[in-house]
N, C-alpha and C positions, 0 to 999 in steps of 0.2 A: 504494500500500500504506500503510495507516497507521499510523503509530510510534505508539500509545499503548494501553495497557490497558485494551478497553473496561469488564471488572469492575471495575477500580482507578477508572477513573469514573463509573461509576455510585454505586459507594460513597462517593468523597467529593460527588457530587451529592446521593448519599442524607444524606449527614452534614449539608452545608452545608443542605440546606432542612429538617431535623428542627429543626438549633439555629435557622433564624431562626423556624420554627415555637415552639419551646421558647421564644426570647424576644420575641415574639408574643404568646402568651399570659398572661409573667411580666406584662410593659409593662402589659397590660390588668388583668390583676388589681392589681397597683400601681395604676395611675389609679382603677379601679372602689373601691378602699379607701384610699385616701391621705386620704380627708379622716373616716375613721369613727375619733373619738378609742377609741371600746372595742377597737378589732382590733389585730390586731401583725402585722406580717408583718417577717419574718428572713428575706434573704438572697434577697428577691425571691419568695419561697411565703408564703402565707397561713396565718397558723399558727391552722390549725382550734383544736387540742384546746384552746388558752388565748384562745381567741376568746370571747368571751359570746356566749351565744343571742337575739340584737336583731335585729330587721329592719331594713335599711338602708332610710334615705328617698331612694326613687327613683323620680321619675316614672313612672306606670304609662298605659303608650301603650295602647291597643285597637286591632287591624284589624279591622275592618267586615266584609271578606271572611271571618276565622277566628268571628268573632260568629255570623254567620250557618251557619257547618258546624257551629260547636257547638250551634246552636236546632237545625238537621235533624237533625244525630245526637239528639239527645234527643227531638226527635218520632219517628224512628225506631226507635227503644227502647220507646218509650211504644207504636208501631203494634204493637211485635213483643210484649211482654208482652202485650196485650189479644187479640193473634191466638192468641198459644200458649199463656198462663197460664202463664208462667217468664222469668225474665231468662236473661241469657244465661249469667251466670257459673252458672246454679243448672243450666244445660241440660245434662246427660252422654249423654244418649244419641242425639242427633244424629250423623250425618255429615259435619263440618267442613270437609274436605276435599271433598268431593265440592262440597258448598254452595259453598265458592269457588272451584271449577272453574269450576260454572254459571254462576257471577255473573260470572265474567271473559269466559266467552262469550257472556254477555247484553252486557256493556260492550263487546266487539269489534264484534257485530252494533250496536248503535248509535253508538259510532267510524265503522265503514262506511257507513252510513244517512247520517249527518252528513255524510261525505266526499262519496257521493254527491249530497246537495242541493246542497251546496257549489258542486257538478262542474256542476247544472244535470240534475242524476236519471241521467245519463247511465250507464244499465252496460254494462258489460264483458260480452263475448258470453263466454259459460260453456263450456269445452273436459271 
Protein backbone atom coordinates (compact mmCIF):
# COMPACT_ATOMS: atom_id res chain seq x y z
CA UNK A 1 0.00 0.00 0.00
CA UNK A 2 1.52 3.23 -0.60
CA UNK A 3 1.85 6.18 2.07
CA UNK A 4 1.87 9.10 -0.08
CA UNK A 5 -0.43 11.59 -1.81
CA UNK A 6 -0.48 10.62 -5.37
CA UNK A 7 -2.34 14.49 -6.09
CA UNK A 8 0.16 16.03 -3.57
CA UNK A 9 2.80 14.68 -6.01
CA UNK A 10 1.96 15.31 -8.86
CA UNK A 11 1.42 18.93 -7.81
CA UNK A 12 4.65 19.46 -6.47
CA UNK A 13 6.02 17.42 -9.70
CA UNK A 14 3.86 19.92 -11.53
CA UNK A 15 5.45 22.92 -9.43
CA UNK A 16 9.04 21.76 -9.58
CA UNK A 17 9.25 21.30 -13.53
CA UNK A 18 7.06 24.69 -14.20
CA UNK A 19 9.93 26.71 -12.03
CA UNK A 20 12.82 24.81 -13.70
CA UNK A 21 10.86 25.44 -16.94
CA UNK A 22 10.40 29.38 -15.72
CA UNK A 23 14.08 29.41 -15.11
CA UNK A 24 14.98 27.83 -18.31
CA UNK A 25 13.67 30.35 -20.16
CA UNK A 26 14.72 33.56 -17.67
CA UNK A 27 18.61 31.88 -18.06
CA UNK A 28 18.02 32.15 -21.93
CA UNK A 29 16.65 35.26 -22.21
CA UNK A 30 19.48 36.72 -19.95
CA UNK A 31 22.26 35.02 -22.07
CA UNK A 32 20.34 35.93 -25.46
CA UNK A 33 20.49 39.99 -24.11
CA UNK A 34 23.23 40.36 -21.69
CA UNK A 35 25.60 41.72 -24.19
CA UNK A 36 22.61 44.22 -26.03
CA UNK A 37 23.93 47.71 -24.39
CA UNK A 38 20.07 49.23 -25.54
CA UNK A 39 17.94 46.46 -23.55
CA UNK A 40 17.34 46.29 -19.72
CA UNK A 41 16.16 43.40 -18.34
CA UNK A 42 14.97 43.62 -14.39
CA UNK A 43 14.61 40.99 -12.37
CA UNK A 44 15.55 38.39 -14.93
CA UNK A 45 12.38 39.44 -17.64
CA UNK A 46 13.16 41.58 -20.58
CA UNK A 47 11.68 44.79 -20.20
CA UNK A 48 9.86 45.15 -23.54
CA UNK A 49 8.19 48.58 -23.06
CA UNK A 50 11.74 50.44 -22.24
CA UNK A 51 13.52 48.37 -24.74
CA UNK A 52 14.31 50.27 -28.12
CA UNK A 53 13.02 48.84 -31.23
CA UNK A 54 16.89 47.49 -32.64
CA UNK A 55 17.51 44.31 -34.00
CA UNK A 56 19.92 42.27 -32.23
CA UNK A 57 23.01 41.05 -34.23
CA UNK A 58 22.62 37.50 -34.47
CA UNK A 59 23.81 35.16 -36.78
CA UNK A 60 21.28 34.11 -39.12
CA UNK A 61 21.63 30.02 -39.80
CA UNK A 62 19.45 28.80 -42.99
CA UNK A 63 18.32 24.98 -43.12
CA UNK A 64 18.50 23.72 -46.46
CA UNK A 65 15.66 21.34 -45.70
CA UNK A 66 13.14 24.49 -44.55
CA UNK A 67 14.72 26.58 -47.99
CA UNK A 68 13.42 24.06 -49.86
CA UNK A 69 9.51 23.61 -48.29
CA UNK A 70 9.44 27.37 -48.53
CA UNK A 71 10.57 27.24 -52.63
CA UNK A 72 7.53 24.23 -52.87
CA UNK A 73 5.09 26.19 -50.88
CA UNK A 74 5.58 29.17 -53.14
CA UNK A 75 5.43 27.19 -56.24
CA UNK A 76 2.54 25.66 -54.88
CA UNK A 77 0.71 28.89 -54.51
CA UNK A 78 1.82 30.04 -57.62
CA UNK A 79 0.37 26.34 -59.33
CA UNK A 80 -2.87 27.15 -57.27
CA UNK A 81 -3.53 30.85 -58.34
CA UNK A 82 -2.94 30.19 -62.12
CA UNK A 83 -5.28 26.98 -61.73
CA UNK A 84 -8.10 28.94 -59.86
CA UNK A 85 -7.57 32.63 -60.60
CA UNK A 86 -7.42 33.42 -56.58
CA UNK A 87 -5.19 33.14 -53.78
CA UNK A 88 -6.11 31.41 -51.03
CA UNK A 89 -6.72 34.17 -48.47
CA UNK A 90 -9.15 35.92 -51.29
CA UNK A 91 -10.88 32.07 -51.77
CA UNK A 92 -14.50 32.13 -49.46
CA UNK A 93 -16.25 29.92 -51.13
CA UNK A 94 -14.42 26.76 -51.07
CA UNK A 95 -14.85 23.67 -48.90
CA UNK A 96 -11.98 23.64 -46.56
CA UNK A 97 -12.70 21.02 -44.61
CA UNK A 98 -13.73 18.75 -46.97
CA UNK A 99 -10.30 19.78 -49.19
CA UNK A 100 -8.33 18.51 -46.13
CA UNK A 101 -10.10 15.42 -45.40
CA UNK A 102 -9.14 14.50 -49.04
CA UNK A 103 -5.77 15.41 -48.81
CA UNK A 104 -5.09 13.53 -45.79
CA UNK A 105 -6.51 10.48 -47.51
CA UNK A 106 -4.53 11.06 -50.50
CA UNK A 107 -1.38 11.39 -47.91
CA UNK A 108 -2.57 7.86 -46.18
CA UNK A 109 -2.89 6.12 -49.44
CA UNK A 110 0.79 7.18 -50.26
CA UNK A 111 2.18 6.43 -46.47
CA UNK A 112 0.66 2.94 -47.42
CA UNK A 113 2.05 2.71 -51.03
CA UNK A 114 5.40 3.68 -49.53
CA UNK A 115 5.17 1.16 -46.67
CA UNK A 116 4.31 -1.39 -49.09
CA UNK A 117 7.42 -0.85 -51.51
CA UNK A 118 9.34 -0.75 -48.53
CA UNK A 119 7.78 -4.21 -47.59
CA UNK A 120 8.86 -5.50 -51.16
CA UNK A 121 4.91 -4.80 -52.62
CA UNK A 122 3.99 -7.22 -50.45
CA UNK A 123 -0.14 -6.88 -49.54
CA UNK A 124 -2.01 -7.94 -47.02
CA UNK A 125 -4.97 -10.30 -48.35
CA UNK A 126 -8.11 -7.98 -47.95
CA UNK A 127 -10.90 -9.48 -45.36
Amino acid sequence: MNNYNKDWVMDEWNKAFNEAMRKKFNDGVEKLYANVSYGKISNGYLDIMNTPEKPVNVETITDPVIELLKQKFDERSQAGISKYGTTLADNNHDDFLMHLLEEQMDSCAYLMKLILDRRGNNLPEIK
